[in-house]
ZADO-1210 file (C-alpha; in nm, 4 decimals, padded with zeros to 6 digits):
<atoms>
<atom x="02.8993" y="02.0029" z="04.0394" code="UNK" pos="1"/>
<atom x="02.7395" y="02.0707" z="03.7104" code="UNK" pos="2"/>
<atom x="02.9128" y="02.1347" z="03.3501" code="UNK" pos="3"/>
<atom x="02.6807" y="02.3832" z="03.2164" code="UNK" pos="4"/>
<atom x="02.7593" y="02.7346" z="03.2759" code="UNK" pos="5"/>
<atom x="02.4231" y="02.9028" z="03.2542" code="UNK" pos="6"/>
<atom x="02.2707" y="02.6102" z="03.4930" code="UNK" pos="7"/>
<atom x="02.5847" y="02.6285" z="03.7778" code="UNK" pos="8"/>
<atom x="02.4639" y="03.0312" z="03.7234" code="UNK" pos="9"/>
<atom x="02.1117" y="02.9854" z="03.8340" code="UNK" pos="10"/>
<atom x="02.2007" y="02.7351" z="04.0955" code="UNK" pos="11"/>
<atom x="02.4859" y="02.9330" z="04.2189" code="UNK" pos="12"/>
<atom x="02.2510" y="03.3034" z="04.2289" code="UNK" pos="13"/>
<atom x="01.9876" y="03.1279" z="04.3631" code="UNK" pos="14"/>
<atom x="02.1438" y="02.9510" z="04.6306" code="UNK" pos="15"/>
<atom x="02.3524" y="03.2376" z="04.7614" code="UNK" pos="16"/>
<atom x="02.0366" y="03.5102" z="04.7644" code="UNK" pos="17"/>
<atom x="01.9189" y="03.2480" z="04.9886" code="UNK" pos="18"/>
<atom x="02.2201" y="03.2564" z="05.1912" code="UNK" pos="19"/>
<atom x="02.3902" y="02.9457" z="05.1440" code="UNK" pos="20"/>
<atom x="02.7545" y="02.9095" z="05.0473" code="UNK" pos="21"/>
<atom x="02.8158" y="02.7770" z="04.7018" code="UNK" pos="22"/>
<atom x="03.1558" y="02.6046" z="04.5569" code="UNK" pos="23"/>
<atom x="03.1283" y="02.5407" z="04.2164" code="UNK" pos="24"/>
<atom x="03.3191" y="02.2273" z="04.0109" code="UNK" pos="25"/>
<atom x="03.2996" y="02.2055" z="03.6347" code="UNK" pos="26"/>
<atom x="03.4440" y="01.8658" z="03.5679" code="UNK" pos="27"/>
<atom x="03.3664" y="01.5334" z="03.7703" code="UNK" pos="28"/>
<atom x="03.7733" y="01.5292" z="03.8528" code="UNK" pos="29"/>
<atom x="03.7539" y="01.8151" z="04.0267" code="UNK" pos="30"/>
<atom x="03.4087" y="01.7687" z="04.1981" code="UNK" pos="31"/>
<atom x="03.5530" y="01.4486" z="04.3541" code="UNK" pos="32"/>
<atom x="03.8143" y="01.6406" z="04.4758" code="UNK" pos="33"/>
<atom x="03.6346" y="01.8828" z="04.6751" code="UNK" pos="34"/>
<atom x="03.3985" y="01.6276" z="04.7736" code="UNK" pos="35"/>
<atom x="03.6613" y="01.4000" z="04.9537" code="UNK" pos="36"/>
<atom x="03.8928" y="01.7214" z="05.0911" code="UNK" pos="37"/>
<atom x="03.6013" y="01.9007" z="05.2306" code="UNK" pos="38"/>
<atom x="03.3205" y="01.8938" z="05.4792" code="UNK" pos="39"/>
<atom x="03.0106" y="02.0268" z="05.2824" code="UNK" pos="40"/>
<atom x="02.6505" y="02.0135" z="05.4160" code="UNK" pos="41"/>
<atom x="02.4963" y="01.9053" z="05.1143" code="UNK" pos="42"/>
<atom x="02.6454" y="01.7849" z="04.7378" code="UNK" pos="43"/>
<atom x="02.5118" y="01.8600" z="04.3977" code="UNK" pos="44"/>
<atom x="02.5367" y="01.6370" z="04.1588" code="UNK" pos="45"/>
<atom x="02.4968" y="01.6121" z="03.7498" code="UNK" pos="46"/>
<atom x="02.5004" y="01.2792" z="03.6141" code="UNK" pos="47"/>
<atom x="02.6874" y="01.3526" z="03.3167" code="UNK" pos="48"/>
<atom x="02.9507" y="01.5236" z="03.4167" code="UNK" pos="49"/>
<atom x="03.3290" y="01.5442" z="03.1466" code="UNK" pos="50"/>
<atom x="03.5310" y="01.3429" z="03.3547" code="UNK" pos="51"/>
<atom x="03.4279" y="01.1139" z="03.6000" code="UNK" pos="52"/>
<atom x="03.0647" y="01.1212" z="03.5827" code="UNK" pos="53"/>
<atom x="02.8429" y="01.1778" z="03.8730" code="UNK" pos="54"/>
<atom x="02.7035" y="00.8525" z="03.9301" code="UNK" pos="55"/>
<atom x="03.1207" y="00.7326" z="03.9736" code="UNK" pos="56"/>
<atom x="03.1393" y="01.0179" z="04.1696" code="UNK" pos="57"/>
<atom x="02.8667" y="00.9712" z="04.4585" code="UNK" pos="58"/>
<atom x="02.9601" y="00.5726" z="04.4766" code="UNK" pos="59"/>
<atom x="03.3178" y="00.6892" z="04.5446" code="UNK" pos="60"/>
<atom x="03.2527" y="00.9680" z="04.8140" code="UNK" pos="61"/>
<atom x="03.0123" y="00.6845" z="04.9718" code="UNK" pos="62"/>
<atom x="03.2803" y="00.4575" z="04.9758" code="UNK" pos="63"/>
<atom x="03.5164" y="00.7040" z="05.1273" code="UNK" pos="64"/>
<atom x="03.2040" y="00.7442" z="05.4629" code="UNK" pos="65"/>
<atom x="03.1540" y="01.1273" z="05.3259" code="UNK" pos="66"/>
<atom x="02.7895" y="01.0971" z="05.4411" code="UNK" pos="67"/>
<atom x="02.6585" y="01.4195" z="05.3307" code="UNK" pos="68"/>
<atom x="02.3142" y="01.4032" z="05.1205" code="UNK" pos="69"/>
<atom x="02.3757" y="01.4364" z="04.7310" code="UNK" pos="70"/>
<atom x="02.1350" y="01.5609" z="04.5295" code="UNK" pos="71"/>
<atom x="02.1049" y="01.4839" z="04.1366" code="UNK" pos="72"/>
<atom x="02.0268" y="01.6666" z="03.9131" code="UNK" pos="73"/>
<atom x="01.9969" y="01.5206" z="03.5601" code="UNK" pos="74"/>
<atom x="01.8224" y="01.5612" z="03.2145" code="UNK" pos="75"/>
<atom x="01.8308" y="01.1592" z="03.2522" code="UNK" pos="76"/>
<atom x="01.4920" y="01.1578" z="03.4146" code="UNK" pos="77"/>
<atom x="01.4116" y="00.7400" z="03.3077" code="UNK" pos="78"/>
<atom x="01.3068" y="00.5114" z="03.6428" code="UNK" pos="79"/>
<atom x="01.6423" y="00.3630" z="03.5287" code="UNK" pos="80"/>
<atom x="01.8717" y="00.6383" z="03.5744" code="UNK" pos="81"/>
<atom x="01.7057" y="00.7526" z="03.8775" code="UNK" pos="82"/>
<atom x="01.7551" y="00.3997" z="04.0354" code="UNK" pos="83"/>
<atom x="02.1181" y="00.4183" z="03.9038" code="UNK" pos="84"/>
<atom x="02.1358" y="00.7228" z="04.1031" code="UNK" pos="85"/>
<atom x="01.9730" y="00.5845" z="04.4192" code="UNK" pos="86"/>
<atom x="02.1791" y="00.2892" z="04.4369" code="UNK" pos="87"/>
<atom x="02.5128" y="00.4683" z="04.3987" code="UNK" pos="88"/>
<atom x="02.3761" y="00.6051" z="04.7401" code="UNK" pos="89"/>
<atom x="02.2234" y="00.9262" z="04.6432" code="UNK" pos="90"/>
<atom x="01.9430" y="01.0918" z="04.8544" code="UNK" pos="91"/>
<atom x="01.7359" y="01.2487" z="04.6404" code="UNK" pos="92"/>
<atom x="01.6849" y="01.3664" z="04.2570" code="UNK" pos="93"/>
<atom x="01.5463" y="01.6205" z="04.0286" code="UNK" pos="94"/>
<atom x="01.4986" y="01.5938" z="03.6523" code="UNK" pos="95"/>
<atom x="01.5587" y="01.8917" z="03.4508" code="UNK" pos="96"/>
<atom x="01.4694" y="02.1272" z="03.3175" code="UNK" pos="97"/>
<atom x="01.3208" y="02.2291" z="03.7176" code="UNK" pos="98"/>
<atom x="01.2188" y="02.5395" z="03.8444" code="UNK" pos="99"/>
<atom x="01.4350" y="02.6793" z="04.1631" code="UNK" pos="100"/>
<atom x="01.1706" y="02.6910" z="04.4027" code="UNK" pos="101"/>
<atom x="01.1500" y="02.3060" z="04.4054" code="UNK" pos="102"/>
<atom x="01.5348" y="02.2922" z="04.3892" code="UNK" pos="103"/>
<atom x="01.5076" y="02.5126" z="04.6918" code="UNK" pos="104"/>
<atom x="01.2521" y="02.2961" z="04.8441" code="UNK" pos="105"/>
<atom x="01.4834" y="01.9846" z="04.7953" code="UNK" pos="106"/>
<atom x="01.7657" y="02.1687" z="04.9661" code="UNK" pos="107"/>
<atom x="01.6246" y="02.2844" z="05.2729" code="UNK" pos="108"/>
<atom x="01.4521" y="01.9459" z="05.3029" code="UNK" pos="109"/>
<atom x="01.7917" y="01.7747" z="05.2565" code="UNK" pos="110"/>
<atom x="01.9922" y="01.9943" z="05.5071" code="UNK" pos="111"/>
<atom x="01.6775" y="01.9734" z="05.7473" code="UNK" pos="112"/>
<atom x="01.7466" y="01.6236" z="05.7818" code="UNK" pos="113"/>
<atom x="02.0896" y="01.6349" z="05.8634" code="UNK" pos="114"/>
<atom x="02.0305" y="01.9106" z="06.1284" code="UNK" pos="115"/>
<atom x="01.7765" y="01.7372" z="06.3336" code="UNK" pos="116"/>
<atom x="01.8818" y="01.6292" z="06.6756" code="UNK" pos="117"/>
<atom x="01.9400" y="01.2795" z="06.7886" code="UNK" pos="118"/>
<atom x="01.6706" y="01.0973" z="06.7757" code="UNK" pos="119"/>
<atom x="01.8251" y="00.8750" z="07.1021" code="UNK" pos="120"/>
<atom x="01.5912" y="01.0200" z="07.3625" code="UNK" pos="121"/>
<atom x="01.2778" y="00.9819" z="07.1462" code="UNK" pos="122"/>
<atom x="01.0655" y="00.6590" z="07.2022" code="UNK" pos="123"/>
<atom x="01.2440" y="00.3685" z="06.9944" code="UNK" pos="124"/>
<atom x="00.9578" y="00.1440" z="06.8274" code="UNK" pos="125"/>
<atom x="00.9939" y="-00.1599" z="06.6030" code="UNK" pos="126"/>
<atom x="00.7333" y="-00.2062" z="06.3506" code="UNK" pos="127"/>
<atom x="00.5847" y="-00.5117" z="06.2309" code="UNK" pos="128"/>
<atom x="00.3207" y="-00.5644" z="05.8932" code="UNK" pos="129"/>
<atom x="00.3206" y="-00.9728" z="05.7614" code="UNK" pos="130"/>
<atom x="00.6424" y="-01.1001" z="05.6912" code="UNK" pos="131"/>
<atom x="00.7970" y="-00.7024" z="05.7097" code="UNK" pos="132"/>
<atom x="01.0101" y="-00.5824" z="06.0053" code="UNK" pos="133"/>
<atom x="01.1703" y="-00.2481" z="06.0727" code="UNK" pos="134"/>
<atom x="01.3333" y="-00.1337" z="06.3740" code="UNK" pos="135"/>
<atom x="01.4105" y="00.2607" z="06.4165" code="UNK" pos="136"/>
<atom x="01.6350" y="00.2531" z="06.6752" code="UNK" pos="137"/>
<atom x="01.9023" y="00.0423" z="06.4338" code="UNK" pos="138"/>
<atom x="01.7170" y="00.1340" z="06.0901" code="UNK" pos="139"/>
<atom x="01.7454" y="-00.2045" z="05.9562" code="UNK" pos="140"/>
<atom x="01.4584" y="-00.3463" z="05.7817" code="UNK" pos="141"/>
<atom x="01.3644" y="-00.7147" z="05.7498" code="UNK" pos="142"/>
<atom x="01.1520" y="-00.9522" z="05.5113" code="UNK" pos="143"/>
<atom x="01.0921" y="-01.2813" z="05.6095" code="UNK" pos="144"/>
<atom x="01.4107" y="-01.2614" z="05.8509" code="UNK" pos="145"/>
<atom x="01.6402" y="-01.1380" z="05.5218" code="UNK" pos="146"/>
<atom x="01.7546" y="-00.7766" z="05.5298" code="UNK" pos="147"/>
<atom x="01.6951" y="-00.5617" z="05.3066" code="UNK" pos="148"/>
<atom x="01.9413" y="-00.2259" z="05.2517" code="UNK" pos="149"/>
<atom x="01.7433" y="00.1041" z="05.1846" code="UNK" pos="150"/>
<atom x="01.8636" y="00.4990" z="05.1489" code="UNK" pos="151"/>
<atom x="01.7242" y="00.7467" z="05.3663" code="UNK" pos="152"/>
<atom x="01.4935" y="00.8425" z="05.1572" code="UNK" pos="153"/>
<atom x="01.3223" y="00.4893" z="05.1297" code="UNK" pos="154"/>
<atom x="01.3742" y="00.3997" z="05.5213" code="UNK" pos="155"/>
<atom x="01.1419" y="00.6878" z="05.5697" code="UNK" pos="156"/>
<atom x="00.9115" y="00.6134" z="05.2769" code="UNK" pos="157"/>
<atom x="00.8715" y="00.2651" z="05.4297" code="UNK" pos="158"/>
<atom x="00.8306" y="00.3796" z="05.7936" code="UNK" pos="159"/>
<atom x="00.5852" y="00.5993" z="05.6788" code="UNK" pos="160"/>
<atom x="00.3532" y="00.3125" z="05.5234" code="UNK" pos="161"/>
<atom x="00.4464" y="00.1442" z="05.8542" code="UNK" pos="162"/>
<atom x="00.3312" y="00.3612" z="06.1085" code="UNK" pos="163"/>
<atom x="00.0169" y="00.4582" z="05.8892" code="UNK" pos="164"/>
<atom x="-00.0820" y="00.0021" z="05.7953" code="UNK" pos="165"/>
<atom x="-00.4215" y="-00.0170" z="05.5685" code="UNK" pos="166"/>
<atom x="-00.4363" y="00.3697" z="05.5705" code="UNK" pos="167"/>
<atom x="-00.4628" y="00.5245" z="05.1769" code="UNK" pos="168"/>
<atom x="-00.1680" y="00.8158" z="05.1415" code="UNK" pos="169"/>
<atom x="-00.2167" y="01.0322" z="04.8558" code="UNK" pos="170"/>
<atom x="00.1060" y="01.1887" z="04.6656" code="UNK" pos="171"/>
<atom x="00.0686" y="01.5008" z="04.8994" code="UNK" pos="172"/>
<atom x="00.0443" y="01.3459" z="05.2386" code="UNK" pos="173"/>
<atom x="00.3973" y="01.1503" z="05.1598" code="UNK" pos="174"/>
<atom x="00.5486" y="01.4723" z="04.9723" code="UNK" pos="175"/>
<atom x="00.4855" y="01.6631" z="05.3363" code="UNK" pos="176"/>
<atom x="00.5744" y="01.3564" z="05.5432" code="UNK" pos="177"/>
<atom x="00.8556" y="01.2194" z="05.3816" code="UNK" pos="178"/>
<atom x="01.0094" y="01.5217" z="05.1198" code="UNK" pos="179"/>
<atom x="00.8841" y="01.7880" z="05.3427" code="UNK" pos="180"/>
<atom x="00.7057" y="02.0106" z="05.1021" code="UNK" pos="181"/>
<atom x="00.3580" y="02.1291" z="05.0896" code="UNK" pos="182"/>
<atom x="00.2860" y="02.1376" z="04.7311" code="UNK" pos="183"/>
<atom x="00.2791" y="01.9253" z="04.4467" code="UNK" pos="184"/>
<atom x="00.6151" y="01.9311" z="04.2375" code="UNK" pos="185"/>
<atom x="00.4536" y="01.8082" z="03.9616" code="UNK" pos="186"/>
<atom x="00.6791" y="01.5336" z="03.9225" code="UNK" pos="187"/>
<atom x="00.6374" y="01.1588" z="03.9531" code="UNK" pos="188"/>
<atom x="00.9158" y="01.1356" z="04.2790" code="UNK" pos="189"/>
<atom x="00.6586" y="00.9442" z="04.5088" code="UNK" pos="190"/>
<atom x="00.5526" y="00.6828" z="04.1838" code="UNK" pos="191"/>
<atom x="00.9506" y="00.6436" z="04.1190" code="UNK" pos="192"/>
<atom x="01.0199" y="00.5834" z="04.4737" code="UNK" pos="193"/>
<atom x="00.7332" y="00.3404" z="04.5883" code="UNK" pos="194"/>
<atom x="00.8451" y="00.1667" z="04.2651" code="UNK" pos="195"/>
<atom x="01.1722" y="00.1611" z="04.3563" code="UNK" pos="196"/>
<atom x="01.0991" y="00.0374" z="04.7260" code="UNK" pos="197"/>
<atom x="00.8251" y="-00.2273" z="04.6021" code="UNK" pos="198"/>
<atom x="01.1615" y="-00.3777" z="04.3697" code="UNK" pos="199"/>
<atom x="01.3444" y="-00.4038" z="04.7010" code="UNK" pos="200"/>
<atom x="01.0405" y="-00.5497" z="04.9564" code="UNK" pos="201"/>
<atom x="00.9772" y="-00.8160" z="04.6723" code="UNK" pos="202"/>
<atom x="01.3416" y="-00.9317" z="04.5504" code="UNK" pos="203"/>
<atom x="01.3178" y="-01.1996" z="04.7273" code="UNK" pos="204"/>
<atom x="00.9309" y="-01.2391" z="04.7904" code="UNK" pos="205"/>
<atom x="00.6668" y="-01.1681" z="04.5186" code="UNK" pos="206"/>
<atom x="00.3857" y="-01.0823" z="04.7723" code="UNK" pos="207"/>
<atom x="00.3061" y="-00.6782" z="04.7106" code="UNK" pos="208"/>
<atom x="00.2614" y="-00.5141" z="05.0426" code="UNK" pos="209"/>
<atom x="00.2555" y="-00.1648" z="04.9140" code="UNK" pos="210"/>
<atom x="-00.0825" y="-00.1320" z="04.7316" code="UNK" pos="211"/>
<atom x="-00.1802" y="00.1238" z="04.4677" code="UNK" pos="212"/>
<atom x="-00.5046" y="00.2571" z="04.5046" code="UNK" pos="213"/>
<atom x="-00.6130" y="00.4898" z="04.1934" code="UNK" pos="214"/>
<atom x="-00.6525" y="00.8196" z="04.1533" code="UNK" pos="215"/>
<atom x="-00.5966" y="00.8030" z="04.5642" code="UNK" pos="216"/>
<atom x="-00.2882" y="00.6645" z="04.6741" code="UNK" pos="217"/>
<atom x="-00.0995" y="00.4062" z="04.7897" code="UNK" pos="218"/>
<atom x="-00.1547" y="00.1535" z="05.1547" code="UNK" pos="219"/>
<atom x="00.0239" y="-00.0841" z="05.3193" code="UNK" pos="220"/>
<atom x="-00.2054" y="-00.3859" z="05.2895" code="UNK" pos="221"/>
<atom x="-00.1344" y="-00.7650" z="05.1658" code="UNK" pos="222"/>
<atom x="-00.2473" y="-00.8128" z="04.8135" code="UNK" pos="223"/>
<atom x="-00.6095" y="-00.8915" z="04.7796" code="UNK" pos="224"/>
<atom x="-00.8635" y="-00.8673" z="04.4602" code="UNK" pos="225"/>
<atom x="-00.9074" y="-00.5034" z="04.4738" code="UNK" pos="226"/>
<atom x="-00.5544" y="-00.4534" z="04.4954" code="UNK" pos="227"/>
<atom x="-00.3116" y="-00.3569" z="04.1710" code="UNK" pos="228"/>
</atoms>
């Protein structure tokens, strides 16, 4: 969904030299529409949509269970739009102007989650660092016995950092593990999104847990005096 022509034009030629099936909505009234009467695999969304805007738009297909993973797109590229965005229950984002390889990129990474078999029969772990719990079986994450409520894209951020305690990830080893891409974007997703997940571990605790290391990365380690 996407009110500029020559943008819903690239998208739309892109997408379907790639193969993929493309319905196209103008106006946020008629994105919602098609949202809530049909079953697609994955939703595009422009924040400023004429009409109901896109950010109205993905809290109202949430609320309706329509669990497919939405996608902004938005030339409102702030930390507080994209957290806007986030919390309306939006996957993922990309700030134009973007090239269409990493739109691509976000796609297939999207679609890849949704097509990956239940993860029933795998081994279930629960995960424990300090005061922090998460348990993948029922992907609920607690902080000092309080639960916290993350999107998909955080859970996996976080169990990332969990399953890898006091090790330093650069950008590129949480792109491939948790975005699925094996180059750099050349955006700041992974900074807005450990932000983003640092606001929710420490609403209700001020102890940091996710560390910034620089010009390396980021660990999961309690604060000490070399940490940020």
């Amino acid at each position: 969904m996407e009110d500029e022509s020559h943008v819903c034009s690239f998208i739309n030629k892109g997408l379907s030299e790639e193969g993929y099936q493309v319905t196209i909505a103008m106006d946020g009234n008629q994105g919602l529409n098609l949202a809530l009467e049909h079953p697609f695999d994955l939703l595009i969304l422009d924040i400023m949509l004429p009409g109901i805007n896109g950010i109205e738009i993905c809290r109202q297909v949430r609320s309706n269970n329509v669990n497919s993973p939405i996608l902004f797109l938005t030339a409102l590229g702030t930390t507080e739009n994209v957290v806007m965005g986030l919390d309306s229950g939006a996957d993922d984002y990309l700030a134009k102007p973007f090239k269409f390889i990493e739109l691509l990129a976000r796609v297939r990474t999207l679609l890849r989650r949704t097509e990956s078999p239940d993860n029933s029969e795998r081994n279930v772990e629960k995960f424990r660092f300090a005061d922090l719990e998460v348990d993948d079986k029922t992907k609920t994450v607690l902080r000092n016995g309080l639960n916290i409520s993350l999107t998909s894209t955080e859970y996996r951020l976080l169990l990332m950092f969990m399953k890898n305690k006091g090790i330093v990830l650069s950008r590129m080893d949480i792109l491939e593990e948790v975005w699925g891409v094996d180059f750099d974007m050349g955006t700041n997703v992974v900074d807005v999104y450990v932000n983003y997940l640092r606001r929710k571990l420490e609403k209700r605790n001020k102890s940091r847990l996710i560390q910034t290391r620089i010009g390396m990365g980021y660990v999961l380690k309690e604060a000490n005096e070399d940490s940020e």
